[in-house]
N, C-alpha and C positions, 0 to 999 in steps of 0.2 A: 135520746134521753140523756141528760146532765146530771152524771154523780159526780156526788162532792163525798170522798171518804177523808172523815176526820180522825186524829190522836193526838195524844197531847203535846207532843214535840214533832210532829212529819217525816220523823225519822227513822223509822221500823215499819211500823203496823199498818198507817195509811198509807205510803211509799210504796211498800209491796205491797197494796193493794193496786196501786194504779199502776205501776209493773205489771200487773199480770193481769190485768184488765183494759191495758192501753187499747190492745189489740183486739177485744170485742167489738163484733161488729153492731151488737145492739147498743151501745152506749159511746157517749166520749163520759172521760172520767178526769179528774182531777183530786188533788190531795193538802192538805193542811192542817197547818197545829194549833194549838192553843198559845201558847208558850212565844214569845218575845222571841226567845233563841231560836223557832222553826225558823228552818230554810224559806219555808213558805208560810206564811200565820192568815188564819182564818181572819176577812173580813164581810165588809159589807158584801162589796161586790163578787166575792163568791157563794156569798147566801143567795145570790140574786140569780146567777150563772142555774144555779140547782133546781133542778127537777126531784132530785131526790137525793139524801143526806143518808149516809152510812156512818154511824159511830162507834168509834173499840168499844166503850163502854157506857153503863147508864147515867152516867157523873158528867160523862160529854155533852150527855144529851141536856141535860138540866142545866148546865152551862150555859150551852146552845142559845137556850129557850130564855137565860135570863137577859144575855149580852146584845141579844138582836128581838126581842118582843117585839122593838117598833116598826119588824119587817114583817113581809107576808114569806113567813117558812113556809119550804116545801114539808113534804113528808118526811121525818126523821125515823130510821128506822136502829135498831141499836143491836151491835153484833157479839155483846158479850166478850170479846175477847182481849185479856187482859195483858199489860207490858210485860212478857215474859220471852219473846224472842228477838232475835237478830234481826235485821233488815236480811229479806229472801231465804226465812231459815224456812227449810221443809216442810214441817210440822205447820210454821206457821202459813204457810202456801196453802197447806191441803184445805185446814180448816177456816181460810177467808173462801175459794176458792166455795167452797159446798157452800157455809151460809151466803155469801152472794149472791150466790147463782139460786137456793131457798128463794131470795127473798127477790132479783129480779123475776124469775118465774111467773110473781104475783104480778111484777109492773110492767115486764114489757110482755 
């Protein structure tokens, strides 16, 4: 299965996400941002890649939905968690780490 975790710069939040989920063996994963500036910016062709879409927040997801309509989105599921950490802070590990793994449970 193909995650795609999004934020809005790929600089913290989806970054350590795909850090610390490279190495699952239930998925491959990839990460990108909204933002011009990302390392890596969300397009088409990783809407396409996706099985399933992980977003920091619910503003991403409405985003999502307005910028790509003309694709067939996977499932976008939305992890609440807001721009308040470091790339690989602690805190922010534990808590992608549990709702990920919540919400893959359901998919794989």
């Amino acid at each position: 299965m193909n995650v795609l975790f999004v934020c809005s710069r790929n600089k913290r939040r989806s970054r350590t996400a795909e850090k610390i989920f490279s190495n699952d063996q239930r998925i491959y994963v990839k990460s990108v941002g909204f933002s011009n500036k990302s390392p890596v910016k969300i397009s088409a062709k990783f809407i396409k890649w996706a099985d399933l879409i992980l977003v920091m927040e619910y503003e991403h997801s409405k985003r999502l939905t307005k910028l790509y309509r003309h694709l067939d989105i996977p499932d976008v599921e939305v992890l609440g968690i807001e721009d308040l950490y470091d790339y690989m802070d602690e805190e922010l590990i534990s808590i992608l780490t549990e709702k990920t793994n919540d919400i893959l449970n359901y998919y794989v």
